[in-house]
C-alpha positions as CSV (number, residue, x, y, z in Angstrom):
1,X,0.0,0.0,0.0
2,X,2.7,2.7,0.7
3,X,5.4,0.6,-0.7
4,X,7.1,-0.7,2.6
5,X,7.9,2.8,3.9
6,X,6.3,3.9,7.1
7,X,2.7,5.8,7.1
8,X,2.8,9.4,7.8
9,X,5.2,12.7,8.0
10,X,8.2,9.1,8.6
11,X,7.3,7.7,5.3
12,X,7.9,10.6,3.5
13,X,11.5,11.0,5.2
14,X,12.2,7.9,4.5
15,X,11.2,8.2,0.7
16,X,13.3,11.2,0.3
17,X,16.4,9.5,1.7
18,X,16.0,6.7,-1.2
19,X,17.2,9.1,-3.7
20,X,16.1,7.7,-6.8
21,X,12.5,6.1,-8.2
22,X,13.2,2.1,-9.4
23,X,11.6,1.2,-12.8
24,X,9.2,-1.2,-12.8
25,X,6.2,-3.2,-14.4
26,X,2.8,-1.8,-13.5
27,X,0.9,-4.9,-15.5
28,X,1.3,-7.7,-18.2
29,X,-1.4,-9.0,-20.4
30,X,-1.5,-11.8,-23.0
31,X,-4.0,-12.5,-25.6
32,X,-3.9,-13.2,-29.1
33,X,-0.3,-14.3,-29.1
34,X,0.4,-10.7,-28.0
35,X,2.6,-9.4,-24.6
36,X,1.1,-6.6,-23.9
37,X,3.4,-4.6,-20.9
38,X,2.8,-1.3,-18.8
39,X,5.9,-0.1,-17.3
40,X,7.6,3.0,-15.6
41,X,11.0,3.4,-16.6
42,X,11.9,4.9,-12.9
43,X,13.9,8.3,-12.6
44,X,17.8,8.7,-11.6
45,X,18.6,10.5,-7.9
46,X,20.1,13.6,-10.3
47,X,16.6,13.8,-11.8
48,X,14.5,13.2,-9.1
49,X,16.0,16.2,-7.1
50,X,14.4,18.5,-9.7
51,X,10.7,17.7,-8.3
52,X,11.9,18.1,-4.8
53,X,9.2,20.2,-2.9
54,X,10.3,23.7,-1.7
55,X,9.8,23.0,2.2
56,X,13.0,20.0,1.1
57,X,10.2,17.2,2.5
58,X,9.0,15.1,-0.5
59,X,8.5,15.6,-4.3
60,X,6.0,17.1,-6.7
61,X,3.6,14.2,-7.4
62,X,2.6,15.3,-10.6
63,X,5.5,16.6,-11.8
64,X,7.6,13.5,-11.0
65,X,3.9,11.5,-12.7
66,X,4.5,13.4,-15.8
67,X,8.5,12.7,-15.5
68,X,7.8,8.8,-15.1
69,X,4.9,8.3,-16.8
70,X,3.7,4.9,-17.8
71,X,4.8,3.4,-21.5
72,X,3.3,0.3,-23.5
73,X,5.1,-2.1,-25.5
74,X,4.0,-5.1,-27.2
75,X,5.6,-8.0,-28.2
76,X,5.1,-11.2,-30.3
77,X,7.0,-14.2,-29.5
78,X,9.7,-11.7,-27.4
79,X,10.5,-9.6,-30.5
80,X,8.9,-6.2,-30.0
81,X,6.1,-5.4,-32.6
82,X,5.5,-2.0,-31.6
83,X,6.8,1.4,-31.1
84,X,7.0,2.8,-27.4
85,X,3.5,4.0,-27.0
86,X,2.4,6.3,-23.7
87,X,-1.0,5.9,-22.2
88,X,-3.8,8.4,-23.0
89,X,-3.6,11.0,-20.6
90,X,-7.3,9.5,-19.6
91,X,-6.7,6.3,-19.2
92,X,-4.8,5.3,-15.7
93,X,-3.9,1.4,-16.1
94,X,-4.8,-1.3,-18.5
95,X,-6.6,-3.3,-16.4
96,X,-7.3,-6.7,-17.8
97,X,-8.0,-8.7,-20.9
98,X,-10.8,-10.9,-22.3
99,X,-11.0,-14.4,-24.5
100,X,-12.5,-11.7,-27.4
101,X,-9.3,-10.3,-27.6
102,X,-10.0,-7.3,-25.8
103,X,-8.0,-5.5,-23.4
104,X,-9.8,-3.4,-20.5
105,X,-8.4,-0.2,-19.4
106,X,-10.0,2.4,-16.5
107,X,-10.4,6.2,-16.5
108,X,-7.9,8.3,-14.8
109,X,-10.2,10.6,-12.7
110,X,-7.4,12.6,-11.5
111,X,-7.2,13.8,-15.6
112,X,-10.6,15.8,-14.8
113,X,-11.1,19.3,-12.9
114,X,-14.2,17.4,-11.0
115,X,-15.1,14.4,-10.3
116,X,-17.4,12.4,-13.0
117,X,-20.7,10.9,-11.9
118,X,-19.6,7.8,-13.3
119,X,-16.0,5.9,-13.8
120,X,-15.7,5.4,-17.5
121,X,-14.0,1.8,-18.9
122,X,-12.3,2.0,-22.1
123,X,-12.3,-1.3,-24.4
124,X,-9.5,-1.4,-26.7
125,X,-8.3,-4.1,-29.5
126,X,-4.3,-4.5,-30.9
127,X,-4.4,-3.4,-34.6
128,X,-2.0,-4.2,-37.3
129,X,-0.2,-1.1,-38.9
């Protein structure tokens, strides 16, 4: 839930002693032969001091979001079939796949200036260039 680091004001000490954000994979989805991967490519300690907050405790959230934003590739049998694609700014995680083929994603309501009355989910399908 808060990534192994203490809750509170002693979490976000901790986090800002780490230095650095790791890169990691936010989700994997097969179907139709197809790997389809979400990941964060992380940010170095050099960059990460950029979006440290002005009181020296923590980081901007959205600037370090939009600094380390989530990427898609896909691959067929391990060779990479696609270019590396970034997530509508809409859309906040691919969220699962069906037998159709289909692949699930949910809204990102922090993309909005209000809240929506409903939570949109996206259905989306691999194409062929």
């Amino acid at each position: 839930m808060f990534k192994g680091y203490s809750l509170g004001v002693d979490g976000l000490e901790e986090q800002g002693k780490q230095g650095y954000i790791y890169g990691e994979i936010v989700s994997y989805l097969n179907l139709d032969g197809f790997d389809v991967i979400t990941y964060k490519s992380g940010l170095s300690a050099e960059k990460l001091q950029q979006y440290r907050n002005p009181d020296g405790v923590g980081y901007d959230r959205e600037a370090v979001a939009g600094a380390n934003p989530q990427k898609v590739i896909i691959l067929k049998e391990g060779i990479l079939v696609s270019e590396v694609l970034s997530l509508p700014k809409r859309v906040s995680s691919l969220a699962a796949s069906d037998p159709s083929g289909n692949i699930w994603a949910t809204q990102n309501v922090n993309a909005f200036d209000e809240e929506p009355e409903v939570v949109t989910f996206y259905k989306l399908k691999i194409q062929a260039k």
